[in-house]
DODO-443478 format. One record per atom (N, C-alpha, C, O, CB): residue number from 1; residue in three letters; atom name; x, y, z. Coordinates in steps of 0.05 Angstrom, whole numbers. Atoms other than C-alpha are relative to their C-alpha. Glycine has a CB too. Example, Ala and Ser with C-alpha at 12.3 -4.5 7.8 and 13.67 -1.06 7.14 Angstrom:
residues 2
    k    r   a      c1      c2      c3
    1  ALA   N      18     -24       0
    1  ALA  CA     246     -90     156
    1  ALA   C      18      24       0
    1  ALA   O      39      24      13
    1  ALA  CB     -20       1      25
    2  SER   N     -16     -24      -1
    2  SER  CA     273     -21     143
    2  SER   C     -15      22      14
    2  SER   O      -5      44      18
    2  SER  CB       9       9     -29
end
This chain:
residues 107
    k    r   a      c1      c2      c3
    1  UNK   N      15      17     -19
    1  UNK  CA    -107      99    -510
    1  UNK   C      20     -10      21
    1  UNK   O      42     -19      18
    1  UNK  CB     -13     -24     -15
    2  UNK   N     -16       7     -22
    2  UNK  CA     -88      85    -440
    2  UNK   C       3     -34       7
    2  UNK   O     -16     -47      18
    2  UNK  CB     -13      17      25
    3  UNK   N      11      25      -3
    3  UNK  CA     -69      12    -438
    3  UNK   C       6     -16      28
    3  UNK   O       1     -39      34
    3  UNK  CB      11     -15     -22
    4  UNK   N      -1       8     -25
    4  UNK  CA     -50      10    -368
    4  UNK   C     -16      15      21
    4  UNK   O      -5      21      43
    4  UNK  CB      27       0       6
    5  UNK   N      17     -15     -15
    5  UNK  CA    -110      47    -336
    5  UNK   C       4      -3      36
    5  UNK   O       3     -24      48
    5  UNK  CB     -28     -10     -10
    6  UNK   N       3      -1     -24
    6  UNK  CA    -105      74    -262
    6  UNK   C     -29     -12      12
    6  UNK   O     -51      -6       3
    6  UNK  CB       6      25       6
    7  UNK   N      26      14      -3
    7  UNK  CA    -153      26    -221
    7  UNK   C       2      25      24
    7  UNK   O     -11      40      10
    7  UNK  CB      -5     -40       7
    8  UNK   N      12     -16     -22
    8  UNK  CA    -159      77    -161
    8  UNK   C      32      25       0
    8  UNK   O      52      25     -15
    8  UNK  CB      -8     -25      36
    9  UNK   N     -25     -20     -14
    9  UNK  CA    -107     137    -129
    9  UNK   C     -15       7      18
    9  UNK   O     -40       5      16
    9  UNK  CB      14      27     -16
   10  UNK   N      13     -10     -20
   10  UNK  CA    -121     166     -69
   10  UNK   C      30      11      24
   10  UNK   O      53       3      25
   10  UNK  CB     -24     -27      12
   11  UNK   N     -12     -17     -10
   11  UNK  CA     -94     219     -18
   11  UNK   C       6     -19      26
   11  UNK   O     -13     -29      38
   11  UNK  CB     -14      27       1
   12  UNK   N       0      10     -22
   12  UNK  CA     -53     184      39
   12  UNK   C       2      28      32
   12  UNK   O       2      53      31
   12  UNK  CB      27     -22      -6
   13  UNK   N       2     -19     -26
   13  UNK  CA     -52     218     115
   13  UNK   C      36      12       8
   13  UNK   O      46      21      29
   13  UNK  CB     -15     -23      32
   14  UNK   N     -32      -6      -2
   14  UNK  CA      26     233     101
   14  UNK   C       1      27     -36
   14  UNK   O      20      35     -49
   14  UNK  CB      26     -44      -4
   15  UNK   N       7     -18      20
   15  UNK  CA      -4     284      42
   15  UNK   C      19       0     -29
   15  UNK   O      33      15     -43
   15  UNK  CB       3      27      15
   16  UNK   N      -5       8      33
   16  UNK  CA      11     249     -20
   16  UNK   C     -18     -25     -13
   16  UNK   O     -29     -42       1
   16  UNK  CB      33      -9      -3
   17  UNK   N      17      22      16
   17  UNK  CA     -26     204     -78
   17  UNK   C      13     -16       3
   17  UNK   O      37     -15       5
   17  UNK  CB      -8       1     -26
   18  UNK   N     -13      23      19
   18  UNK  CA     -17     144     -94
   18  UNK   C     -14     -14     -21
   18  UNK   O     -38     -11     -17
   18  UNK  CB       8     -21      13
   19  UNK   N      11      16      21
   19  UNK  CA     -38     101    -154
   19  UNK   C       3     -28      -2
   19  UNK   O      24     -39       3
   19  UNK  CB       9       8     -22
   20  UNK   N      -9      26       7
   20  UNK  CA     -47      36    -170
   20  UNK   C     -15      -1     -26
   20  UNK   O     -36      10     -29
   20  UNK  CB      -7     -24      22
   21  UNK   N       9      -2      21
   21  UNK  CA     -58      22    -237
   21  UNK   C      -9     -41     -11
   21  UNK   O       6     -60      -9
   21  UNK  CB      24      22     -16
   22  UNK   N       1      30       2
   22  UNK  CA     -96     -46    -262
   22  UNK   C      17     -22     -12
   22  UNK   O      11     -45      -8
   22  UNK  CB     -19      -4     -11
   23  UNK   N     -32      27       0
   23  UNK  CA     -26     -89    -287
   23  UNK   C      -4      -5      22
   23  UNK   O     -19     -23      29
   23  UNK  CB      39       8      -4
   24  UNK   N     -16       3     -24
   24  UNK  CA       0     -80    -222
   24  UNK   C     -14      -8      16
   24  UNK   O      -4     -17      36
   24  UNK  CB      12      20       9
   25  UNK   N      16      16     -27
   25  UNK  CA     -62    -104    -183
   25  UNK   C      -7     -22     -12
   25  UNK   O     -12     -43       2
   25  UNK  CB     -29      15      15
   26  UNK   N      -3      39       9
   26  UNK  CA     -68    -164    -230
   26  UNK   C      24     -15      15
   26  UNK   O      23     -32      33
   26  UNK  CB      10      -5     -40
   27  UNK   N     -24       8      -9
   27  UNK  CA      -1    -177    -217
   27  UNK   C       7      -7      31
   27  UNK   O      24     -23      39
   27  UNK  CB      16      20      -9
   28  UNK   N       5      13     -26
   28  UNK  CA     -17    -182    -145
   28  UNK   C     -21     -23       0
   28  UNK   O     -15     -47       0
   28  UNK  CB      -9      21      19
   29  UNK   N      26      17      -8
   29  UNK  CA     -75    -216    -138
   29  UNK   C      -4     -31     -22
   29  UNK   O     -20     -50     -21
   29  UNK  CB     -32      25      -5
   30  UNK   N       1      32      21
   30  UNK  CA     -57    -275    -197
   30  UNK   C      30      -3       9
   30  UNK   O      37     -26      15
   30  UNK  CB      -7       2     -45
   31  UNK   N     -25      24      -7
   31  UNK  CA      17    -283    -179
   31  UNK   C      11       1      25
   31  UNK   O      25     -18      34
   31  UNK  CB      26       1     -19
   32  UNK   N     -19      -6     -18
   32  UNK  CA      40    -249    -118
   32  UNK   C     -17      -4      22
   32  UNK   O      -3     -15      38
   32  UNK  CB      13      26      -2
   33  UNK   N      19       1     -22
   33  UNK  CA     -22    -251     -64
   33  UNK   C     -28       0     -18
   33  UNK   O     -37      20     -30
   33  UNK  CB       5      28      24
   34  UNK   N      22       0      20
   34  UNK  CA     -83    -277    -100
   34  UNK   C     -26      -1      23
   34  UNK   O     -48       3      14
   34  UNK  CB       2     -30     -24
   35  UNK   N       8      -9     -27
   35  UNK  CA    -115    -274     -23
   35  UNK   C     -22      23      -1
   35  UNK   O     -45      28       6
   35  UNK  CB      25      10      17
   36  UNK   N       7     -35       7
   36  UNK  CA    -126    -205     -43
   36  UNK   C      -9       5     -17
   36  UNK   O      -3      27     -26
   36  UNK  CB      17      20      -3
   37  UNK   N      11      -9      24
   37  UNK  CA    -167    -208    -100
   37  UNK   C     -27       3      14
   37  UNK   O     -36     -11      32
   37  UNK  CB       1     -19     -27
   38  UNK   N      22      -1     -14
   38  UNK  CA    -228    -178     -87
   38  UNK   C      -2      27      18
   38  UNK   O     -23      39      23
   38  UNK  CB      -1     -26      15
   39  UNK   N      -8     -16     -20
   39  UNK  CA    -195    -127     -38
   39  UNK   C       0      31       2
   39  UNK   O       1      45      22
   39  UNK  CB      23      -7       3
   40  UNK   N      -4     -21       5
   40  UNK  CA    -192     -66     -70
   40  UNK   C      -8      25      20
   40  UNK   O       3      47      19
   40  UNK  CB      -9      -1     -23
   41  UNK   N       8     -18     -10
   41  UNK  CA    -225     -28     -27
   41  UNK   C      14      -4      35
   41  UNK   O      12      15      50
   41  UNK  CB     -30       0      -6
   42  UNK   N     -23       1     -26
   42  UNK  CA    -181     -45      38
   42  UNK   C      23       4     -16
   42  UNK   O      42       5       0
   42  UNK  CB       3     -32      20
   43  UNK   N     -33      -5       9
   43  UNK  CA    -118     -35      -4
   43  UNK   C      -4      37       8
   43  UNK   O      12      51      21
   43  UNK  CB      10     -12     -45
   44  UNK   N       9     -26      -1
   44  UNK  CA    -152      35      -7
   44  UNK   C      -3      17      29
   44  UNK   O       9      38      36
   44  UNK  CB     -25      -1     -14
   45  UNK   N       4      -4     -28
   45  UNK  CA    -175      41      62
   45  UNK   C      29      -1      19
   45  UNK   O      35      14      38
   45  UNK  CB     -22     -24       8
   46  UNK   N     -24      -6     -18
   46  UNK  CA    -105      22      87
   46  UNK   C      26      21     -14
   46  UNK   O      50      20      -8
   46  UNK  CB      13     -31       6
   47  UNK   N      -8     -24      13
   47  UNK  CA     -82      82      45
   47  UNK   C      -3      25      13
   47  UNK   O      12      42      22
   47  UNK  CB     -12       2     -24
   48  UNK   N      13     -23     -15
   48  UNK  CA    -129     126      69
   48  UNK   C       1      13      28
   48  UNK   O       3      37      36
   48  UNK  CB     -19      -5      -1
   49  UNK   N       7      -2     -27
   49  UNK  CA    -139     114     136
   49  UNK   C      22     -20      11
   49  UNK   O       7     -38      19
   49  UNK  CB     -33      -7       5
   50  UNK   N     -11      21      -9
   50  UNK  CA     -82      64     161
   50  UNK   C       4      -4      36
   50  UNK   O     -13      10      48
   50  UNK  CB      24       1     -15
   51  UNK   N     -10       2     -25
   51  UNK  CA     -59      49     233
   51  UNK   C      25      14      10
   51  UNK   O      30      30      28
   51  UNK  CB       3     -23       4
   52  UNK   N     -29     -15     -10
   52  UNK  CA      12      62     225
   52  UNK   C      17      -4     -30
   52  UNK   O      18     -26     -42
   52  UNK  CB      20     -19      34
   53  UNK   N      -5       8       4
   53  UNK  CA      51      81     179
   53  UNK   C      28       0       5
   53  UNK   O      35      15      23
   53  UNK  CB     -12       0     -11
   54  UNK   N     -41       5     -12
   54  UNK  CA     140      59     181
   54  UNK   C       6       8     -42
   54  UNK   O      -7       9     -63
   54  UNK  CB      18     -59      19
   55  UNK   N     -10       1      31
   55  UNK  CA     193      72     121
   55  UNK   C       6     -15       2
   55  UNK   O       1     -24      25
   55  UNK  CB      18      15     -14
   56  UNK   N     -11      15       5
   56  UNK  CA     223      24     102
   56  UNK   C      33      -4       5
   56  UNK   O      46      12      -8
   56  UNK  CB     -10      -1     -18
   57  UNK   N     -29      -3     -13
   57  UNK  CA     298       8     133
   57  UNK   C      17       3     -29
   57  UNK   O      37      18     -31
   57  UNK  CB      10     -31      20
   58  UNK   N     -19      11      19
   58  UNK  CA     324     -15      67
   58  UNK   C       4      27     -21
   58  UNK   O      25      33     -31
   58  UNK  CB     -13     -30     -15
   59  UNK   N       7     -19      21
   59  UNK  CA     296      46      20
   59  UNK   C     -14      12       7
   59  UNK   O     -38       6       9
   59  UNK  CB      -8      -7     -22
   60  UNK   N      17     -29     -10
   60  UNK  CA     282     117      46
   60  UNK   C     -26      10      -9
   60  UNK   O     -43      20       6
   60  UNK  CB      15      24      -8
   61  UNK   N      20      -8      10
   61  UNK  CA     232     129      -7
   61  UNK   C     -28     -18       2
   61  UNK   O     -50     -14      -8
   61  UNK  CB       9       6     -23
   62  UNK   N      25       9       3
   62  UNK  CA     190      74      11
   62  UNK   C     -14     -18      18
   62  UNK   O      -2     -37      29
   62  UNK  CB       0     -11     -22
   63  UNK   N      19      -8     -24
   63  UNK  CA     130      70      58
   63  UNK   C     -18     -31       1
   63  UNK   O     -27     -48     -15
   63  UNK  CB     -23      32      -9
   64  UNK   N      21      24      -6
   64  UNK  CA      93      19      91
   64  UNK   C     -26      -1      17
   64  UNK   O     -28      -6      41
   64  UNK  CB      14     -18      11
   65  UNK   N      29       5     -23
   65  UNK  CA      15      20     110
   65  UNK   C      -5     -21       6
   65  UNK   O      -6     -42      -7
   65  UNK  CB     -28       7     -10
   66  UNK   N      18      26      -4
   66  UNK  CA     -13     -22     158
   66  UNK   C     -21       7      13
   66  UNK   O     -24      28      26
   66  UNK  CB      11     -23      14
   67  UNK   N      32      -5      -7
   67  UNK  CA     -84     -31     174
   67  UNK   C      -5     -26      12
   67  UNK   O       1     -46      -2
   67  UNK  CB     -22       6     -27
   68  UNK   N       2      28     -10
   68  UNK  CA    -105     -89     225
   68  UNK   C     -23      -9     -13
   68  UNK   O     -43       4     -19
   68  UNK  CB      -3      -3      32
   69  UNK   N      32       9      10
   69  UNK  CA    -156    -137     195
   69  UNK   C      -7     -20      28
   69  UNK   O     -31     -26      33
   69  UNK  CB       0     -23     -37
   70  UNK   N      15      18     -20
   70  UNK  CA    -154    -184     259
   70  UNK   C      19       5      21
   70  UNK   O      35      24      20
   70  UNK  CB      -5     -32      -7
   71  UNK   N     -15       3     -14
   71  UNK  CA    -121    -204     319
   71  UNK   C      38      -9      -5
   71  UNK   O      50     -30     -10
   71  UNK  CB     -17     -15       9
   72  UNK   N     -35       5      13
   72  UNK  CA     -43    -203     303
   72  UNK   C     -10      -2     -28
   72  UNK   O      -2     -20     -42
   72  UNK  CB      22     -34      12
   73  UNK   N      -3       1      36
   73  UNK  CA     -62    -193     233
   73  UNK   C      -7      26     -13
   73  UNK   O     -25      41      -6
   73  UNK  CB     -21     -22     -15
   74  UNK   N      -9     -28      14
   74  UNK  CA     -45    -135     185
   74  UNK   C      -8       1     -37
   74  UNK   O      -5     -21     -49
   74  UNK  CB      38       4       5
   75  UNK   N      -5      -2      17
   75  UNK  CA     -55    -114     120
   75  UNK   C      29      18     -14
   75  UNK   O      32      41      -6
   75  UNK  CB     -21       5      -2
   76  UNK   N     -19     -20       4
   76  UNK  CA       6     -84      89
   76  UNK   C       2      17     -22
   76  UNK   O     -10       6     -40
   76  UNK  CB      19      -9       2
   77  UNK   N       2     -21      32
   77  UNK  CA      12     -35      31
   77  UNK   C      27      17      -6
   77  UNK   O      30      37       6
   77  UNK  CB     -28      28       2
   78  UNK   N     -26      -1       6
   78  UNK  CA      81     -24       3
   78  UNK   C      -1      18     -24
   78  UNK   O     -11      11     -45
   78  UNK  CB      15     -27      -3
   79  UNK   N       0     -18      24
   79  UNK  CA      93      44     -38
   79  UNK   C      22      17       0
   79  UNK   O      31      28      20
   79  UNK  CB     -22      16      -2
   80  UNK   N     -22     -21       2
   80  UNK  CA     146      83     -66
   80  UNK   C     -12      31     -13
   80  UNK   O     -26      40     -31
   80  UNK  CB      24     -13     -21
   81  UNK   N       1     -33      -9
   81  UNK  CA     149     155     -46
   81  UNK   C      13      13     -26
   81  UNK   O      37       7     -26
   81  UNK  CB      22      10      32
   82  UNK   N      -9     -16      10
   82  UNK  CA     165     201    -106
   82  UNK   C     -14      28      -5
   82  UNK   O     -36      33     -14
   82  UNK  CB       7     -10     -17
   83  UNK   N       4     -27     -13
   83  UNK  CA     172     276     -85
   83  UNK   C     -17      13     -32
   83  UNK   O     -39      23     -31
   83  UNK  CB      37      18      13
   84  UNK   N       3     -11      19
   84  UNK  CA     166     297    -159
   84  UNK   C     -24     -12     -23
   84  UNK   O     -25      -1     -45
   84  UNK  CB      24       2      -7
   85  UNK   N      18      23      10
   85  UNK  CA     107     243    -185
   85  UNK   C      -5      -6      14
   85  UNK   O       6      -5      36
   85  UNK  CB       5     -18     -14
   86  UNK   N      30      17     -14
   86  UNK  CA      43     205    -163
   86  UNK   C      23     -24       4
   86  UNK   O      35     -37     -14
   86  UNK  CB     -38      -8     -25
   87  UNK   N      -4      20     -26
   87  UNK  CA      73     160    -108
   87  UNK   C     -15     -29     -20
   87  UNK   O     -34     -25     -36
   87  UNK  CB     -23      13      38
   88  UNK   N      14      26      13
   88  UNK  CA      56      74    -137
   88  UNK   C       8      -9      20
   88  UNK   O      25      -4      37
   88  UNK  CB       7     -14     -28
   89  UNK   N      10      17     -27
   89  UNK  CA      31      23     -97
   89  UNK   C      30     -25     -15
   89  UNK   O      37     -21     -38
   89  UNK  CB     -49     -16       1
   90  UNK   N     -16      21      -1
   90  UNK  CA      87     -38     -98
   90  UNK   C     -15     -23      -5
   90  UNK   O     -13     -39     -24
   90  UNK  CB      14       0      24
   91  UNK   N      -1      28     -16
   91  UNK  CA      57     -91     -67
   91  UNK   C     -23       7      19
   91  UNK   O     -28      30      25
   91  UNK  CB      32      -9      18
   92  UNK   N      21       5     -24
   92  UNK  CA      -1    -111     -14
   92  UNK   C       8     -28       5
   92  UNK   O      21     -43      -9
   92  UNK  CB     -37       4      -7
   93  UNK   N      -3      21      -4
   93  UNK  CA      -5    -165      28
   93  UNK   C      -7     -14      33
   93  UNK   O       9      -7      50
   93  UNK  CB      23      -1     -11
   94  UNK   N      10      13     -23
   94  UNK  CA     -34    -202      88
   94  UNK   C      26      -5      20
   94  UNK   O      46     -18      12
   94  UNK  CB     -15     -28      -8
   95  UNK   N     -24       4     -21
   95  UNK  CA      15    -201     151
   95  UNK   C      -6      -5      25
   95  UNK   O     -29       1      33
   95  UNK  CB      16      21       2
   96  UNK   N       5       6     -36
   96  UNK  CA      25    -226     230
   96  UNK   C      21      18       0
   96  UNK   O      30      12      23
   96  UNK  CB       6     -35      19
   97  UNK   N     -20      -9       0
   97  UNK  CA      82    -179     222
   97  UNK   C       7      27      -2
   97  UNK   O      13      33     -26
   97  UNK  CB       8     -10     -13
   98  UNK   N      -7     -24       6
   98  UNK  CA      97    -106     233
   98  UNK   C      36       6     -11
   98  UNK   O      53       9       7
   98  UNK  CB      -9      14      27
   99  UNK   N     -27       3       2
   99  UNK  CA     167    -103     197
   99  UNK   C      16      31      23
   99  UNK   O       5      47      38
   99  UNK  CB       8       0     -40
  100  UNK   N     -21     -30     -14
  100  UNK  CA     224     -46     228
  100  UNK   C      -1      17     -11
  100  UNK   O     -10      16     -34
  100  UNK  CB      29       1       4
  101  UNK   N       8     -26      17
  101  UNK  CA     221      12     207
  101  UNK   C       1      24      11
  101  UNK   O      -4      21      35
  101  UNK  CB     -26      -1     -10
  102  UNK   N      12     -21     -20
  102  UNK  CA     216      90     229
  102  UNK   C     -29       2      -5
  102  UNK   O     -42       0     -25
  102  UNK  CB      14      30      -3
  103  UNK   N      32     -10       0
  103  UNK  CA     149     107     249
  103  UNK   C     -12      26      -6
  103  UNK   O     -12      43      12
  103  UNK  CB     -11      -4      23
  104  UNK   N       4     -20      11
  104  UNK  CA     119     159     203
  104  UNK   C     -17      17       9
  104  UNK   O     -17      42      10
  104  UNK  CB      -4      -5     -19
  105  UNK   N      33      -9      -8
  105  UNK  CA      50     167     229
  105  UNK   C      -8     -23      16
  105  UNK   O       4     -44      12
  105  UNK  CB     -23       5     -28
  106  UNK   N      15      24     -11
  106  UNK  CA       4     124     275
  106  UNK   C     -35      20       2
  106  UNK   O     -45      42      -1
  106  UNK  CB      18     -13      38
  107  UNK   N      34     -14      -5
  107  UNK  CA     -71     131     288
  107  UNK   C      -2      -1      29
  107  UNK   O     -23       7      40
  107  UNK  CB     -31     -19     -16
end
């Protein structure tokens, strides 16, 4: 029995999965961005379909979607890239903030 069941995966526009599995979106949405409960389906959407995405300066392998929800405002979706395994989501999170980054992709 799987006791950490995948809540979604899905194919990003940089041609790889990712997973998020339900810990890890508790773990957002009760301690880290509880904002975002409820969200699942924009965490998805800014997977799918994002705006833009950047790597990350600090760590090659890992990617950052953003998807605008408003005026100066972003969703972000923080995942590490592995070439050899299903890609995991990090982190999400409401932003005014496009961090630095190279730019991977844009829409």
């Amino acid at each position: 029995m799987n006791t950490n069941p995948i809540l979604f995966a899905v194919e990003t526009p940089l041609d790889f999965v990712v997973s998020l599995s339900e810990n890890r979106w508790q773990l957002i949405v009760t301690q880290k961005h509880p904002v975002l409960a409820g969200q699942e389906e924009l965490i998805k959407l800014t997977l799918e379909d994002p705006d833009e995405i950047r790597r990350s300066k600090s760590d090659e392998r890992v990617y950052l979607f953003y998807r605008t929800t408003g005026t100066k405002r972003w969703t972000c979706v923080v995942v590490k890239h592995q070439d050899s395994e299903e890609s995991f989501l990090i982190t999400a999170y409401p932003t005014d903030a496009i961090k630095e980054g190279d730019i991977l992709w844009t829409r």
